[in-house]
N, C-alpha and C positions, 0 to 999 in steps of 0.2 A: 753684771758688774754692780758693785754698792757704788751708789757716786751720793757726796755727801755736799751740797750746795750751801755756801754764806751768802746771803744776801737774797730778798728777793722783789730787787727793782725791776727795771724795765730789761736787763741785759739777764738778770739771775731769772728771770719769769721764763721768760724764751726759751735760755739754756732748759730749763728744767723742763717746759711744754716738748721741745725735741726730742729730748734725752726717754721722760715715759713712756713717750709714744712707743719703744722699744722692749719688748719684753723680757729679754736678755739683763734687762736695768733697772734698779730698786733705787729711787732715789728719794732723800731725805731734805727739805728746806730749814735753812735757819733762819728768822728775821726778828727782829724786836717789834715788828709791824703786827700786831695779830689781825688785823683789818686784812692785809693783804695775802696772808697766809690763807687766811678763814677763803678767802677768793679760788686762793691758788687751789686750795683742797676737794672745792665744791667743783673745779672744773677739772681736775687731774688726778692720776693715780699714783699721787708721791703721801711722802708722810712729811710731817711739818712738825717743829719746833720754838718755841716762842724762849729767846732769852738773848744776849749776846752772843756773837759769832766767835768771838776768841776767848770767852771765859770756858775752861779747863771742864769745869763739871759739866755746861751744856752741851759742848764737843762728846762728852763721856752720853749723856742722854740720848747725842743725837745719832748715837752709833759711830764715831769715830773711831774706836779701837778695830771696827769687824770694814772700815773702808777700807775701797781698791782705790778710793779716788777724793781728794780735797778739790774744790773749785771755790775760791776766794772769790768771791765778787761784790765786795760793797763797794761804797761810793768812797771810800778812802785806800788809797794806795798804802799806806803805814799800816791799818788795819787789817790787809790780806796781807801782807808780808807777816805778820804777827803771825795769823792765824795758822798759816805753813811753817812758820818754825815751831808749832805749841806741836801742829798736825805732828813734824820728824820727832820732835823731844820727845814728846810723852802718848803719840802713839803709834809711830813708826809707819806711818800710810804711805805704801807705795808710789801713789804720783801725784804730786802737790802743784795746782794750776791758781797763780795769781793775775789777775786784773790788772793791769800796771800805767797809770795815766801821763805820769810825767816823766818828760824825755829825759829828764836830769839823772832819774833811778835806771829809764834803759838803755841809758846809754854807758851806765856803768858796769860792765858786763861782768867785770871777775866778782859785783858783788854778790853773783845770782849762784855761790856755789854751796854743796852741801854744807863745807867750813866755815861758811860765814853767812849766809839767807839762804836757805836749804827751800829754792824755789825752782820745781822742774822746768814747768813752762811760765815764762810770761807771755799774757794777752794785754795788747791794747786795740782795744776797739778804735779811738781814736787814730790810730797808724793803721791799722785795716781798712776802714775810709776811705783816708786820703789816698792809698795805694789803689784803691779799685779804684777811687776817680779818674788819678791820675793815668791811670790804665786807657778811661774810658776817654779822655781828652787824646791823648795820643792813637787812637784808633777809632777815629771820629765815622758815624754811621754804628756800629757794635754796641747794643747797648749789655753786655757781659763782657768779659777778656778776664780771663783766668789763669795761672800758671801753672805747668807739670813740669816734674823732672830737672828743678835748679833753671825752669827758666826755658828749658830747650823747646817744648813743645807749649802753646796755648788753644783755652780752648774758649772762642770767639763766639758770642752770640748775634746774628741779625737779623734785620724784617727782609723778606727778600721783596723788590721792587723790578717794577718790568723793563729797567734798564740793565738788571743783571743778566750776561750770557746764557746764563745754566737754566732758570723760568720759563716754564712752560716746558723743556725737556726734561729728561730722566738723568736721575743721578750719577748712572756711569757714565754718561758723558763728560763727567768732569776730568776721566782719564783721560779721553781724549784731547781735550782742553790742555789740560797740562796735564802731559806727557812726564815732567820731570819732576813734578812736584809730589811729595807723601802727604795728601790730605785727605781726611773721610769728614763724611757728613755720619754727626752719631744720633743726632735726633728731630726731628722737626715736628714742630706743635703747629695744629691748623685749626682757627678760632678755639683758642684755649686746650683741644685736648690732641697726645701724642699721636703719631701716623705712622704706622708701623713703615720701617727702613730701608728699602735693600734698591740694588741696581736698577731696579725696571719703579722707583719712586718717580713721582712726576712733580718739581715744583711749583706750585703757584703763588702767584703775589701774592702778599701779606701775610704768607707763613713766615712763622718763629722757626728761625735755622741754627742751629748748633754746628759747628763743625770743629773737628781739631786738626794743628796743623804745627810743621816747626815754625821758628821766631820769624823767619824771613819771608817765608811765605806767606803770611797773615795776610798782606795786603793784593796779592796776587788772585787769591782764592775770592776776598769780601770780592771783589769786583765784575766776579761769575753771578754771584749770587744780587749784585744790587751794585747803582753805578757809585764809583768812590767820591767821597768829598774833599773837598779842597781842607789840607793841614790845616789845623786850628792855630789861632794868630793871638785874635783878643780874646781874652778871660777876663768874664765879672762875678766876682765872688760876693755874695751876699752871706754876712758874719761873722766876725772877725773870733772866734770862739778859739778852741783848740785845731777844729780841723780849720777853719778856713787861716786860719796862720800857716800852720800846716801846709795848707794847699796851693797861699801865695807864696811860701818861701821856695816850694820845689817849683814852682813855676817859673817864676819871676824871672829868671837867666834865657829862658828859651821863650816867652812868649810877654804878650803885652800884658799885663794884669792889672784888675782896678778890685779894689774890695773897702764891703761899704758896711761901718761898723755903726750903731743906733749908740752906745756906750763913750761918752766924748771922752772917759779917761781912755779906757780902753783902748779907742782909735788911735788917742795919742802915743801909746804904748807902742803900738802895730806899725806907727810910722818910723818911732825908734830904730825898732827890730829888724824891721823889711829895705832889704838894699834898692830895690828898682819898682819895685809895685806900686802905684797911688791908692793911699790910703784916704777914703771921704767917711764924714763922719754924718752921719744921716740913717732915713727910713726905707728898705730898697722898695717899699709900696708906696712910695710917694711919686708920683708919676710924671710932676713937674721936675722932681730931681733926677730921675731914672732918662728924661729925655736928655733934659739939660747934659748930662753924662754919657749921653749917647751911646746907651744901652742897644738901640735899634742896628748898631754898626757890631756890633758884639759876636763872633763865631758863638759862643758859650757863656749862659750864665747856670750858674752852680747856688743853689740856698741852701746851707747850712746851719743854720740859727738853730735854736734848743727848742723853737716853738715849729710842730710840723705844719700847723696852720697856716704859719707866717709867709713858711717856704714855701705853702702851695701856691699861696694869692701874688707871690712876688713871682714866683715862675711864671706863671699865668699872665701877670701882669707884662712881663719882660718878650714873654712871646707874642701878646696883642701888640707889644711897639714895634716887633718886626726884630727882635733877635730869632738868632736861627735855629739853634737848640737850647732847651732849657731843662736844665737838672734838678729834683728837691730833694733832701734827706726827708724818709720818711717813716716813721717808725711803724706805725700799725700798718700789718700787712691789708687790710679790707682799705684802708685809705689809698696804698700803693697800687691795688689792683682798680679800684675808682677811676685814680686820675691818671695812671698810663693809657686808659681808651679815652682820653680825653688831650687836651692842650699839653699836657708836660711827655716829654720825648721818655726820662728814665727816673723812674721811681726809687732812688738808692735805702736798700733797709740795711742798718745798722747792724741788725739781729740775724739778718742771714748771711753777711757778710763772719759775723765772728761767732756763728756758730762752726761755720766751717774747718777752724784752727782749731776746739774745742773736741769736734767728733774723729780727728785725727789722731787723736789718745785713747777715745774709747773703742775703738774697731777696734776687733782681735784679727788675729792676721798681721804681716806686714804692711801693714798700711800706713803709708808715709805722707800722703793728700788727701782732700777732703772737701770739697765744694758741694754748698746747699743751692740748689737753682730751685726757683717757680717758687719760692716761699716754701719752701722746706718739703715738694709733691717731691724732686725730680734731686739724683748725687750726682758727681762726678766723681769717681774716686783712682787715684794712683795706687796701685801694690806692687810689692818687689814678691815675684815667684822663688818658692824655695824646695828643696826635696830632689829627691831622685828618680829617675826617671822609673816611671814602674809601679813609684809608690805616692808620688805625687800625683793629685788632682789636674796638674797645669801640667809641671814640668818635662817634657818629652812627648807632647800632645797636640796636637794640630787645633786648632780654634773650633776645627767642627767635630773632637772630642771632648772639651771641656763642656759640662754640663752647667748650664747656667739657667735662673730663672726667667719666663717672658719678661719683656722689656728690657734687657740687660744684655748688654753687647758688648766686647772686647773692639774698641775704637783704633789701637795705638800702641806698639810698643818700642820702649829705649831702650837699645841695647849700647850702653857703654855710649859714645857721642853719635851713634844712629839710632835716627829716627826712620821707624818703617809702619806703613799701614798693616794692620793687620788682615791680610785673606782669610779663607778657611781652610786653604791648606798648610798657612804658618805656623813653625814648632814654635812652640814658648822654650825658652833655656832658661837655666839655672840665673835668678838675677838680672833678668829681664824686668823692668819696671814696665808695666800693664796698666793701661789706662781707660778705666771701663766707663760707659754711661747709663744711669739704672731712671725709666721713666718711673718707675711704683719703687720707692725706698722703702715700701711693708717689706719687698724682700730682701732687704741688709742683710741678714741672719743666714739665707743659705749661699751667699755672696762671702760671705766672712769664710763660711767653713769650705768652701772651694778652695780657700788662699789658704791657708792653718795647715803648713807643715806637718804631717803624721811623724 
């Protein structure tokens, strides 16, 4: 696929380091940055453009006429809307993806149509965020929780601990356990690297457990696996930015929330805005402040600030006073892998969160989901099987027909509002959404053309 990338900040850098990794993909950068391009070039195999993102003739240099794919990604929301309606004018690119930061633009939905901002997908990073947080606060102990299938089925990561039932025995035993439940375990990572899968698996404490399950069951299963924690109550939000507004206004209704902004207009503004949250305006590294505030009593403290340093020392700081878990956004993946073996419970990256929505347009196949786990090693991926029986890869084929690459195991499939484990004597039907997990994403490529309709 040509994919033609504007921008190459912190969120355009990423997209574009994922994307090459892929040889299937020819990808081109735009930035007026030549410092940053010259970076980007010397460590990847894209090609690079120095000039404006939406000027007409640099679109024309940088290959726009021969794209399958626009990705607007500058720091300005007007400025990727531009660039996807130059992209439809004047050179008719198939699928145009903008960046979209402010809730005012997405919440305006008829304006996102070919007739009026001819923009396919909107990304916001900042609403990807806050949703996986809020994920993670609502299913306290997990530090992943992802969605398939409109919600029906997720798929849950956690540390197992030896007060889970299932530890120290083998994995079919979770049949036994529950009996009534459709849940598989699709992966477990033991000090950082995968352990291959099946019934006679043996868990041990401190392994990385993956599992998928429907919605109801999430909690049924974590507690096989590790003992459950008490619902989370208080929320301390450190940074009052886009996401931590964000993440005090979806909270605010269901749980206690205090968020503590360094900015005194700002705070002021956030006090405005926020119906039930206490808004303080202060350092959350100030430690006389963070007691006085009785951070120590806190279920969850979340850092969100623009600065990742900030977030680390104030998580840090919020777990020596005796809160219970602590969160940081963290952008560099070597930072996030650091300080999760250390004091911070979940390292959230920005970048792998929203690469995920991103590489759901570039799969070929029906591919409808897309989750980047371990910093971009390990996918999750949803497809809709299609074809007929005979001439199909999937379609009229028992699990232990479909050829698929090591690592790569068909977890789950939806059919219509059942949710069913997949065995190996189960047929795949027509329109079955298949929900696979691939430990080595080098094999996308023969994962794709397994799904790809003849």
């Amino acid at each position: 696929m040509n994919i033609l990338i504007l921008g190459a900040g912190q969120v355009g850098s990423n997209v574009a380091h994922q994307l090459a990794r892929e040889e299937a993909n020819q990808v081109t950068i735009v930035d007026t940055n030549a410092t940053a391009l010259r970076e980007l070039q010397d460590r990847l195999d894209v090609r690079t453009v120095i000039g404006h993102a939406a000027y007409p003739d640099v679109l024309e240099r940088a290959g726009a006429r021969k794209a399958d794919m626009v990705i607007a990604l500058t720091n300005s929301d007007e400025l990727n809307m531009v660039i996807c309606q130059i992209a439809y004018t004047l050179f008719d690119t198939p699928t145009k993806i903008a960046r979209i930061r402010a809730p005012e633009y997405i919440n305006a939905k008829e304006l996102f149509q070919s007739e009026h901002m001819p923009v396919d997908v909107c990304i916001s990073p900042e609403q990807l965020v806050t949703d996986n947080i809020e994920q993670l606060i609502h299913y306290p102990g997990a530090f992943q929780v992802l969605e398939f299938a409109d919600g029906k089925v997720r798929l849950v990561g956690v540390r197992a601990h030896k007060g889970g039932l299932l530890v120290g025995q083998q994995i079919k035993a979770l049949d036994d356990h529950l009996p009534n439940v459709e849940a598989r375990v699709a992966a477990v990572y033991r000090a950082g690297y995968p352990v291959p899968v099946d019934g006679e698996t043996t868990l041990e404490a401190g392994d990385e457990v993956f599992f998928i399950a429907a919605r109801k069951d999430i909690r049924v299963v974590m507690s096989e696996i590790r003992k459950l924690e008490e619902p989370v109550r208080r929320v301390f939000i450190a940074g009052g930015g886009n996401i931590g507004y964000r993440l005090a206004r979806a909270l605010e209704k269901t749980n206690q929330v205090k968020i503590i902004e360094r900015n005194r207009a700002r705070a002021r503004q956030l006090s405005e805005r926020l119906e039930r949250a206490i808004v303080l305006s202060g350092d959350a590294a100030d430690e006389a402040l963070m007691l006085e505030e009785s951070v120590d009593s806190a279920d969850i403290f979340v850092a969100v600030t623009d600065a990742e340093e900030a977030n680390i020392l104030s998580s840090m700081l919020a777990k020596r006073l005796g809160c219970k878990k602590v969160m940081a956004l963290i952008n560099r993946p070597s930072y996030a892998e650091l300080v999760e073996s250390g004091n911070i419970d979940v390292a959230i990256s920005p970048q792998q969160v929203t690469i995920g929505s991103l590489l759901t347009y570039v799969r070929r196949g029906d591919v409808v989901k897309v989750h980047s786990l371990r910093r971009g090693r390990a996918e999750a991926i949803e497809a809709i099987a299609h074809g007929e029986p005979g001439r199909s890869k999937v379609v009229g084929r028992t699990i232990d027909q479909i050829k698929l690459p090591q690592g790569t195991s068909i977890c789950t499939i939806v059919r219509g509002d059942v949710v069913m484990q997949a065995h190996h004597d189960t047929v795949v039907e027509e329109n079955d959404h298949v929900i696979l997990f691939m430990t080595d994403r080098r094999h996308i490529d023969d994962v794709e053309r397994v799904f790809q309709a003849r």
